[in-house]
Every structure is written in structure tokens, then in C-alpha cells.
Wavefront OBJ file of the C-alpha trace (Angstrom):
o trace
v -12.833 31.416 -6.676
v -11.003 28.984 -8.948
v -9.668 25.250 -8.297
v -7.021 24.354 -11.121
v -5.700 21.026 -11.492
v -2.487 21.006 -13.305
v -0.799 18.152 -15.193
v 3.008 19.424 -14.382
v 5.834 18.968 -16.543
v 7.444 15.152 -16.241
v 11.131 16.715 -16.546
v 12.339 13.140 -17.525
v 9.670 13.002 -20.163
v 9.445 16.274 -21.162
v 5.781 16.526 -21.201
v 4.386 20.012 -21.889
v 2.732 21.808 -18.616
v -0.964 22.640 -19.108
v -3.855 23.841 -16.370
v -7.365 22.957 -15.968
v -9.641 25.563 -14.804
v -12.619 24.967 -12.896
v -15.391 26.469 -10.815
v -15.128 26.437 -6.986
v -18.018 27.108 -4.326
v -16.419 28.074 -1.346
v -17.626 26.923 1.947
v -17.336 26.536 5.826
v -15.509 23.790 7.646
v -19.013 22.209 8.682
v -17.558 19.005 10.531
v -15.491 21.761 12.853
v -17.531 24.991 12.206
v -14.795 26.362 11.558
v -15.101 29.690 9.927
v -11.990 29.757 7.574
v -13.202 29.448 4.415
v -11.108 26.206 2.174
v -9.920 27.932 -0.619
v -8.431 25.490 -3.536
v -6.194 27.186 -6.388
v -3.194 24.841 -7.685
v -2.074 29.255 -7.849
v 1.370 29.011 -10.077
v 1.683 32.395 -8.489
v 3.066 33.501 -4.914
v -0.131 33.659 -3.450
v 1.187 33.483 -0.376
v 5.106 35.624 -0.765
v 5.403 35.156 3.286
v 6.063 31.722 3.828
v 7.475 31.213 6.317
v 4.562 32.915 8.175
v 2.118 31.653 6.075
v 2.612 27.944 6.055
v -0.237 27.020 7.235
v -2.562 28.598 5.414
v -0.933 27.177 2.353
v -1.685 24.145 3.805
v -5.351 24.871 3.967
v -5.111 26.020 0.843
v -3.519 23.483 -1.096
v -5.094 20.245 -2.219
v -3.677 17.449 -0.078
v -3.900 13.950 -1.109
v -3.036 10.590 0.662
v -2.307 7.926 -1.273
v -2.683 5.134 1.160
v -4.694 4.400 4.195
v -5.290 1.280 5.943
v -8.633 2.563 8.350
v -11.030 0.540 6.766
v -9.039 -2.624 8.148
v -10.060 -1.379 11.979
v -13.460 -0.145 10.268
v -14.277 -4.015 9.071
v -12.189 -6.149 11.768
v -12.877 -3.923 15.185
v -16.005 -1.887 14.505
v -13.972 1.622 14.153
v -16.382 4.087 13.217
v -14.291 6.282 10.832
v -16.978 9.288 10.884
v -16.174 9.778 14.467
v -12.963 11.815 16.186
v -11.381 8.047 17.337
v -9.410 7.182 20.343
v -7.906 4.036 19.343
v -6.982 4.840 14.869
v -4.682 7.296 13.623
v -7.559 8.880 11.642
v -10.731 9.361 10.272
v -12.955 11.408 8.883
v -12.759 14.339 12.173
v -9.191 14.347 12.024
v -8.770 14.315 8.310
v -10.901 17.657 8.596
v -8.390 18.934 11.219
v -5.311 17.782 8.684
v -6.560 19.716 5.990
v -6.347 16.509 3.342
v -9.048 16.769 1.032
v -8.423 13.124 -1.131
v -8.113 10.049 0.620
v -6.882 6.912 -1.088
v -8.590 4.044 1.146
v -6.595 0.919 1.285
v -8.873 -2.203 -0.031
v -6.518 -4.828 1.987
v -7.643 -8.533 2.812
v -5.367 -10.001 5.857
v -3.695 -13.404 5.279
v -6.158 -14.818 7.433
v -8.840 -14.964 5.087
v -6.675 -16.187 2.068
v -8.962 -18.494 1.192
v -11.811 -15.799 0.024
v -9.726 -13.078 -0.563
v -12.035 -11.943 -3.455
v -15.237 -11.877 -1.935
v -13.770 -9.936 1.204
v -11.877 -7.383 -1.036
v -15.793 -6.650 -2.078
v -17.436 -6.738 1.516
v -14.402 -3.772 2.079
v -15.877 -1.650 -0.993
v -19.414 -2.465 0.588
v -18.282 -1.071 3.754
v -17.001 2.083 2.056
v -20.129 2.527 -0.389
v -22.426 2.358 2.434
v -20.441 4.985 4.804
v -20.514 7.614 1.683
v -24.575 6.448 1.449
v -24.951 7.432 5.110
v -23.277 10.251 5.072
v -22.844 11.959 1.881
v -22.380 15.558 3.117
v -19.163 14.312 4.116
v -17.974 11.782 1.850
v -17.880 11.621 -1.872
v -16.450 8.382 -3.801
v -14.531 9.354 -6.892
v -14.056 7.332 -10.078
v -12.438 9.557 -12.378
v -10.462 12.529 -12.908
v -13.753 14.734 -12.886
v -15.205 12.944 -9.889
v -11.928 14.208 -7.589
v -12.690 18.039 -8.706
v -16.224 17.912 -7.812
v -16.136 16.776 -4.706
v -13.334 18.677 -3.863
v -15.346 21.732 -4.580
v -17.986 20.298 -3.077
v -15.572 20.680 0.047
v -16.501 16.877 0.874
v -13.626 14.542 1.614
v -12.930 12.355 -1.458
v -12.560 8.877 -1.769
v -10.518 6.871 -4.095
v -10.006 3.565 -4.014
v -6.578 0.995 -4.390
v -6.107 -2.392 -3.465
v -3.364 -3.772 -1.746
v -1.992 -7.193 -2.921
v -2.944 -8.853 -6.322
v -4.030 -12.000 -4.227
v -7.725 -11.118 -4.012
v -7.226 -11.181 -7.670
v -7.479 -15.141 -7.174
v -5.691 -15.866 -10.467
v -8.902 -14.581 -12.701
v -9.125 -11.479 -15.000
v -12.248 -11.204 -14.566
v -11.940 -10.504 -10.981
v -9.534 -7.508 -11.837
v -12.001 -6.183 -14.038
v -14.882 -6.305 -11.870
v -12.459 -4.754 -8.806
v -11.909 -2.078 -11.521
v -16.037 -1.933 -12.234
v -16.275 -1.426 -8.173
v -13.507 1.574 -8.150
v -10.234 0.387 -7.471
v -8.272 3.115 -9.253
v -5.090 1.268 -8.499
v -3.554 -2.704 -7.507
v -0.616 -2.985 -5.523
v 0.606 -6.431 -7.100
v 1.748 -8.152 -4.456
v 2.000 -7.287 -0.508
v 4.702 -9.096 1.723
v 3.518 -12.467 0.401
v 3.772 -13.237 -3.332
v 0.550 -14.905 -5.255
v -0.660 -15.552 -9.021
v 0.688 -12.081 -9.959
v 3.956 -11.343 -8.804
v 7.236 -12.206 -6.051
v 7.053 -10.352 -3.856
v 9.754 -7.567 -1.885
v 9.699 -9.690 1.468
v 9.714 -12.645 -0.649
v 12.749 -12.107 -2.464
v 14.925 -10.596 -0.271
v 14.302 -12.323 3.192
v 12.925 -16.094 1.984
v 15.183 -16.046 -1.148
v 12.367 -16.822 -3.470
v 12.924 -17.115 -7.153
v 11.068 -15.352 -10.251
v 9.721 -11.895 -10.454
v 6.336 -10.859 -13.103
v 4.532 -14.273 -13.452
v 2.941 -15.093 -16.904
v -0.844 -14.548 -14.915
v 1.330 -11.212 -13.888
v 1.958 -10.115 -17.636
v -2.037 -10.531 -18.545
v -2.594 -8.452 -15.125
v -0.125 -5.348 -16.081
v -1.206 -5.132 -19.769
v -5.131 -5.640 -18.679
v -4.510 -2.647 -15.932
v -2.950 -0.413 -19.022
v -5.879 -1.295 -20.939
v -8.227 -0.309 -18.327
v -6.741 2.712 -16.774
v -5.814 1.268 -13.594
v -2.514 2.537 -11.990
v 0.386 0.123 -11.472
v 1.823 -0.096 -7.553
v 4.635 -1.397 -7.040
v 5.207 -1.200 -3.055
v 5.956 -4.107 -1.589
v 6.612 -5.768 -5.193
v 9.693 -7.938 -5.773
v 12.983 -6.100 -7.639
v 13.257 -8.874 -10.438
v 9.201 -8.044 -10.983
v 10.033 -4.085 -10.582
v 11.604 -4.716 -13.448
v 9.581 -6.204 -15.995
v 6.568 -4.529 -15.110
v 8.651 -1.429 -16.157
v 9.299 -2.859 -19.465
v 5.838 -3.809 -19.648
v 3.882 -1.224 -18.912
v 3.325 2.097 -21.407
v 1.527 4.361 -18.598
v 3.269 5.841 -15.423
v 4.028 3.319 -12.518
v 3.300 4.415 -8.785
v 4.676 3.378 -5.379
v 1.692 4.392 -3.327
v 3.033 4.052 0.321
v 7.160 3.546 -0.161
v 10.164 5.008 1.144
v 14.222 5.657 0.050
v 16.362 2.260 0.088
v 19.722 4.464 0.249
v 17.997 6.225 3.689
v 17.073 2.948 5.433
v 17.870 -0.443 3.321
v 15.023 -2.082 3.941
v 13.435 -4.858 1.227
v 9.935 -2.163 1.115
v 11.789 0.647 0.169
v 12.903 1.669 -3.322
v 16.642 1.914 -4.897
v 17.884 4.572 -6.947
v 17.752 2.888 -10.122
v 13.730 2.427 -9.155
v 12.999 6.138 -8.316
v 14.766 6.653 -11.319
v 12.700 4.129 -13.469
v 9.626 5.578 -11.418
v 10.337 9.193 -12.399
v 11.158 8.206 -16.625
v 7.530 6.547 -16.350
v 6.155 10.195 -15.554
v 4.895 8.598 -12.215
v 4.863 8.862 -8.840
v 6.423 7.898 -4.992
v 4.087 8.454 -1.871
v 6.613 8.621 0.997
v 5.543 6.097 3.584
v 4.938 7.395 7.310
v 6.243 4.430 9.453
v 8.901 4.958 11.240
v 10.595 1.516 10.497
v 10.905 2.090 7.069
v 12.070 5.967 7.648
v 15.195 5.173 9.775
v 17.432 1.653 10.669
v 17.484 2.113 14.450
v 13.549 3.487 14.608
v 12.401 2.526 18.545
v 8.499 1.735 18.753
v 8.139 2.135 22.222
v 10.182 5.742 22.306
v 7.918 7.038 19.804
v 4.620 5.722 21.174
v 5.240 7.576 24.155
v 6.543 10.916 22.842
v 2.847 10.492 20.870
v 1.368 10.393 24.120
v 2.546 13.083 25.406
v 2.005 15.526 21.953
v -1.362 14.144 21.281
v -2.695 15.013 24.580
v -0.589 18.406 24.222
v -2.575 18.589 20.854
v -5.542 17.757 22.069
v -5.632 20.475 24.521
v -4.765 23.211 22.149
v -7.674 22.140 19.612
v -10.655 22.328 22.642
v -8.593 26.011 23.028
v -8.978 26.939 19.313
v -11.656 24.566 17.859
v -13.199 27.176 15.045
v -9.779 28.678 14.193
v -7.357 26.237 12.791
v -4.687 28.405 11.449
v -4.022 29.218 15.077
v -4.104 26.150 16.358
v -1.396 25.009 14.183
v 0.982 27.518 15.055
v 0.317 27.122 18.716
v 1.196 23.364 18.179
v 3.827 23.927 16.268
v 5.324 26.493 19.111
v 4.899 23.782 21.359
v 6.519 20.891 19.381
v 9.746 23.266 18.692
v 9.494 24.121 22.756
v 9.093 20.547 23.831
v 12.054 18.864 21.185
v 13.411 15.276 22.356
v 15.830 13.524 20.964
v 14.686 10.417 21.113
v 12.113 8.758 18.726
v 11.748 9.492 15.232
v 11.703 12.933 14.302
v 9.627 14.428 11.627
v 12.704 15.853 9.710
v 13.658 12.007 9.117
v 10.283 12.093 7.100
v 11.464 15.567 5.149
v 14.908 13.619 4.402
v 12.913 11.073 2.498
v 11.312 13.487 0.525
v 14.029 16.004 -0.446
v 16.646 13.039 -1.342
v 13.667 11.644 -4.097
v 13.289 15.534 -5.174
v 17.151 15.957 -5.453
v 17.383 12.371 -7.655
v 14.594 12.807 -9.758
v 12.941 16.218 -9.644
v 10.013 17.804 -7.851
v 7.400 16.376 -9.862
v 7.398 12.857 -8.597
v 6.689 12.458 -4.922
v 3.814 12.998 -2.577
v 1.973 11.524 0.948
v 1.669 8.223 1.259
v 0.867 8.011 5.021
v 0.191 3.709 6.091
v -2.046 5.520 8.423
v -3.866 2.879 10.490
v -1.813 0.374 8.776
v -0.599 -1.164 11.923
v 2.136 1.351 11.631
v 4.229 3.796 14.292
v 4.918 7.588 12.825
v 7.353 10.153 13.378
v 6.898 12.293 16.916
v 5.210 15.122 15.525
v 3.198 13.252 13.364
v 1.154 11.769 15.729
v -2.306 11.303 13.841
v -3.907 12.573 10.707
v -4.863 15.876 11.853
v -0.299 16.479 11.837
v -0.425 16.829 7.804
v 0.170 20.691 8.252
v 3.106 20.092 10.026
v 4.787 18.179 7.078
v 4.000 21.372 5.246
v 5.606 24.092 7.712
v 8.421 21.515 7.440
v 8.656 21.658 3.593
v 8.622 25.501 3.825
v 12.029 25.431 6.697
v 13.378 23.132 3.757
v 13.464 25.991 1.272
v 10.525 24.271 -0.796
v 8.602 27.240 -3.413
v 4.952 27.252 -3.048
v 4.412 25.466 -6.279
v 6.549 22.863 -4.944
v 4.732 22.336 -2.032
v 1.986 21.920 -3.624
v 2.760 19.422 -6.008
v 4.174 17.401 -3.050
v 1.185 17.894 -1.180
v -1.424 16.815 -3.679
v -0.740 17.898 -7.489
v 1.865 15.164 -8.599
v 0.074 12.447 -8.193
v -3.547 14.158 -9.300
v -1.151 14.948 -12.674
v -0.660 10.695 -12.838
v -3.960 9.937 -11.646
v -5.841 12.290 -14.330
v -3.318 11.052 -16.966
v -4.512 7.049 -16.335
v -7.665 6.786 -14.749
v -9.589 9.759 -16.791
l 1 2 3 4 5 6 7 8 9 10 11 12 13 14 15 16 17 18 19 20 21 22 23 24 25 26 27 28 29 30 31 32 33 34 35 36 37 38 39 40 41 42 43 44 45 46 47 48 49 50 51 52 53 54 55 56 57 58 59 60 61 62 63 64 65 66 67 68 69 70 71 72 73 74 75 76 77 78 79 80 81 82 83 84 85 86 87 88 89 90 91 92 93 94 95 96 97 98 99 100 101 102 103 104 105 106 107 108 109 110 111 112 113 114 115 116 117 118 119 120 121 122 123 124 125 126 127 128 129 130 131 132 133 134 135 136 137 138 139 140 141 142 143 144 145 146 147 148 149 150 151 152 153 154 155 156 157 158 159 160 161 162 163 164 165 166 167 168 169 170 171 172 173 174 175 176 177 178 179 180 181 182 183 184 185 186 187 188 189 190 191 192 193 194 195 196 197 198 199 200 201 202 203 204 205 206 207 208 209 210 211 212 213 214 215 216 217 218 219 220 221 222 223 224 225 226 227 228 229 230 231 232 233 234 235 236 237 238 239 240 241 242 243 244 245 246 247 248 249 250 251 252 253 254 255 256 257 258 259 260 261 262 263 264 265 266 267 268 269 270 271 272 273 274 275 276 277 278 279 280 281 282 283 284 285 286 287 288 289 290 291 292 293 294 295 296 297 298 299 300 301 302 303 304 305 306 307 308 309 310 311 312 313 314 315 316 317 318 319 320 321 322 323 324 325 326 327 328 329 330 331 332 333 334 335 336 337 338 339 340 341 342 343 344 345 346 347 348 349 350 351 352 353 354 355 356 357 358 359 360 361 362 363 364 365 366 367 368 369 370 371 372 373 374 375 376 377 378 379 380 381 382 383 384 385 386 387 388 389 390 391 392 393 394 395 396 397 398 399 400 401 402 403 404 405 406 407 408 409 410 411 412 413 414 415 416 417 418 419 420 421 422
């Protein structure tokens, strides 16, 4: 069998298309015994000419990729145990098997509470993550590079990439980027709702009024990351930075966990003009999960108890079809189309955000950005990790090819990532 990795064309740059070929082993689900074989082919062809009753085993097929994920806050703070199927987070490493995502971006994030050492905290995070992929590496494999990602995908082990969240545990100092970069942050969101030595930030800006965008600390930052090969986020950054960090910067720009401003107007989602500017960069938009962001009038409390109800639905229909997956997903899916509501969020709201960024810019520039376990509430039907397939059966109702589903799913931003971090 064959894994290829595909830098796709940037229509806005015109790159030229070209495929990477590789060698994959082909093994068994060993965290579900699950006796579906993961198969990984980026396949340019209609491997699967049926989609509509084959969605899901695209899904299992495709490389999926989350760009942003927030567990190792409830790993550090509560305890979590992210190798375990857990009660109380939105995922981990059980129901990222169930999902079918095979690249995990973890989220190095320091809370506001512990401003005052936000370096040496960021570090204790990569500890944390270093010494889970120590203790269990059968199951997790830490990536670095471009190479890193393909082996241990076809070593069928989840892999882990790393991206900070907020330029503050920077602490003002280069050398601190440099030696976040040395650990394996792949990418630095610049600011998060608070602004620091970097950057304004979005919630800055627009709620508190704050003045100033890119600071002159900021510029050294941007052109250090170029220099590096670190990628660029700008979610939660400030417009008037947005800006200048796109004049600044000569490699592709992502928003790792961001949604559509013209779909809900709300400061940590992303104008036209910026998908736009996003897009021209050859880079890439991960399409945020949480529900606030995803529609104006989103209700919390309407949502958190249609997920009770589909989770334990779920829940039941996985001890019914624990070694088959493929089945398992279409029985849940039967019973999410039987058991409709109309309140909450729905998971089409999600699909909205996605096709309005592929009708403005193209197919090439959007992908999964989750906010799993980010203190975040989801769509209905996407209840936990182990919902990603859904998202796909959706994308197939759309009208979406299988190539395009599988650059949303995982190849567009694997085409920026192997571009800047190689």
C-alpha cells in the first residue's frame, strides 16, 4: 500500500501540484482491535466512486488532521489522563482512535493565571507531552518535521505536533522563541484574547478599544519565525496586526482554530478581506468547533443536553459494534438523522463555515480546527472526538469530490506544514 502526501495547487499562487510517494505498513486498529485495516492514500483517483455509501470509509481512509486541541490544559490542571476513553474531556487518545484523526496538533496554552511564569509553564506542558509519548510510544509519536508526520502515520500511531497559543510565554525574549522552536512548537499563535510583547490582540481591539497592532518586539518575532520555519497563527490576533504580519511575512500564514466573520461577527473570527489575504499567502483556515463562534444566537445549555442524550445514544452503539467501526458510524448516523431537533447547534452550521471559505477562496485552504477541550461547547452531532466521521458524511451530502474531502480533512494544511516546517 502507498501513503502520498501531496503539496496541492495554491490557486491564488499558482503553485504547481506535485505528490510524494511513500511506503505504508498496514496495520490493525490495536487500541480498539478493530479489524479494519487503516489504509492511507492522498488517491487523486475515485477510489471510492460510491460516496454517498462510502463516506465513511473515506473517512478511515483519509488522513485527518486537527489543528488545535486544548486536552493537555485538563491533562496538567485536573489530572486528565488523555490515554484513557474519558468521562469528563471531549477527547483523547481512545476517542481519537474511534474519530479516525491520525495528526493531532496539541495546544501548548498557559492560563492567565500563571502570567507571571508563562515561559517556564509553556515547558512543564511540552514535559507533560514528551513523557506521555515516552510511556506509551506504541501509541503516540511526536513529530518535528515534514518526514516525522509520514512515519508515524504509517506507523499507524497517532501523531503529535506541537503549537503554542499566545506569544506571552514568549516573555519579550527571542531566545525563548527559539528554544520553544528547539522543544517542537511547529507553530505560535501571537497573541490569545489578551495582547503582550508581540501583538494587540482580537478581544483587545475590538471590545477594550486598544490601540496598535504588530509591536516592534512583534516584527523581530514574525521575521525570526520565517527564519526558523515556524508557522504564523493568527487566531485570536488583532485586525491592525493581521495586517502587518501579512506584509511581513514571505511564508504562508495560518488561522489554526478560526471561524467566518460574515457567518457570525464575532472579534475571533476572520473577514473576507483576511480569508482572502490567508488564501494569497498559500495558507491555511482550521474551522473552529465552538458553537459560539459558529452561530450569533448559539444556546450552551440546549446543546449540552442534546450531547447528553447522543453521547449516551453513541455510546451504546459502540459497546454494540466495538471491532467494526464502519458500522458503527452508519448506525449513528441513522440515529442522528432519526432523532433531528431543532434546537441547539446543528452540525450543518459547522459545514456552512466551511463551504462559504471554499466558495471565497478555493478548496485548497481550509481544514479542522476543533478547540476540543478548549473550554468549548460543539455542534449536536459533534459531541466528542470520536464525531470527526460525521463532518465527513456531511461534506459528501454537500456535493464535496473525494479529493476535496480530503484536502479538507487533512491534506491542505500537511501541503503548508511540509512547505514551512520541512
Amino acid at each position: 500500500m502507498f501513503i502520498a502526501l501531496m503539496c496541492f495547487t495554491c490557486g491564488t499562487k499558482n503553485k504547481e501540484e506535485n505528490s510524494n510517494k511513500v511506503s505504508n505498513k498496514v496495520s490493525n486498529n490495536e487500541m480498539l482491535e478493530n479489524k479494519t485495516a487503516k489504509q492511507k492514500s492522498d488517491s487523486t483517483k475515485n477510489k471510492f466512486p460510491d460516496l454517498q455509501n462510502s463516506a465513511f470509509e473515506l473517512h478511515y481512509d483519509a488522513i485527518v488532521i486537527d489543528t488545535h486541541n486544548d486536552i493537555l490544559m485538563p491533562v496538567k490542571l485536573q489530572g486528565a489522563d488523555m490515554t484513557i476513553d474519558n468521562s469528563n474531556t471531549q477527547s483523547d487518545m481512545v476517542k481519537w482512535k474511534q474519530g479516525g484523526l491520525d495528526v493531532q496538533v496539541f495546544s501548548i496554552y498557559v492560563p492567565e493565571r500563571f502570567k507571571s511564569n508563562y515561559f517556564n509553564y509553556a515547558m512543564r506542558l511540552i514535559d507533560a507531552l514528551e513523557e506521555t509519548q515516552q510511556q506509551f510510544p506504541n501509541k503516540l509519536c511526536l513529530a518535528y518535521k515534514y518526514d516525522d508526520v509520514v512515519n508515524c502515520i504509517n506507523s499507524n500511531k497517532l501523531c503529535g505536533l506541537m503549537g503554542a497559543e499566545g506569544g506571552a510565554m514568549v516573555e519579550g525574549k527571542i531566545e525563548n522563541l527559539e528554544k520553544l522552536y528547539e522543544r517542537g512548537i511547529r507553530y505560535l499563535g501571537l497573541t490569545w484574547n489578551t495582547s503582550n510583547e508581540i501583538a494587540i490582540s482580537a478581544r483587545d481591539e475590538t471590545e477594550r478599544g486598544k490601540q496598535g497592532g504588530l509591536k516592534e518586539f512583534g516584527t523581530q518575532v514574525v521575521k525570526r519565525m520565517n527564519e526558523l520555519g515556524m508557522l504564523i497563527d493568527v487566531s485570536h490576533l488583532g485586525e491592525t496586526a493581521f495586517w502587518e504580519v501579512v506584509q511581513i511575512s514571505k511564508h504562508p500564514i495560518i488561522a489554526s482554530h478560526s471561524c467566518v466573520y460574515n457567518l457570525t461577527p464575532h472579534y475571533r473570527n476572520l473577514k473576507d478581506d483576511q480569508i482572502r489575504a490567508i488564501a494569497q499567502s498559500g495558507g491555511y483556515i482550521g474551522v473552529n468547533f465552538f458553537c459560539k463562534f459558529l452561530e450569533p444566537n448559539a444556546n450552551k445549555e440546549q446543546v449540552i443536553s442534546i450531547h447528553s442524550k447522543y453521547k449516551k445514544a453513541g455510546k451504546n452503539l459502540l459497546n454494540e459494534y466495538p471491532d467494526d467501526l464502519i458500522t458503527f458510524n452508519q448506525k449513528r448516523y441513522e440515529y442522528l438523522t432519526e432523532n433531528k431537533t431543532n434546537s441547539g447547534t446543528p452540525v450543518d452550521i459547522l459545514i456552512d463555515h466551511i463551504d462559504y471559505i471554499v466558495k471565497l477562496v478555493g478548496i485548497d485552504f481550509v481544514g479542522l480546527g476543533s478547540d476540543f477541550d478548549g473550554s468549548i461547547y460543539t455542534p449536536n452531532e459533534i459531541y466528542d472526538a470520536t464525531c470527526y466521521p460525521i463532518i465527513t458524511k456531511k461534506l459528501v451530502e454537500r456535493g464535496y469530490t473525494e479529493e476535496d474531502i480530503r484536502k479538507i480533512l487533512g491534506l491542505n494544511f500537511l501541503r503548508v506544514f511540509k512547505e514551512v516546517c520541512k
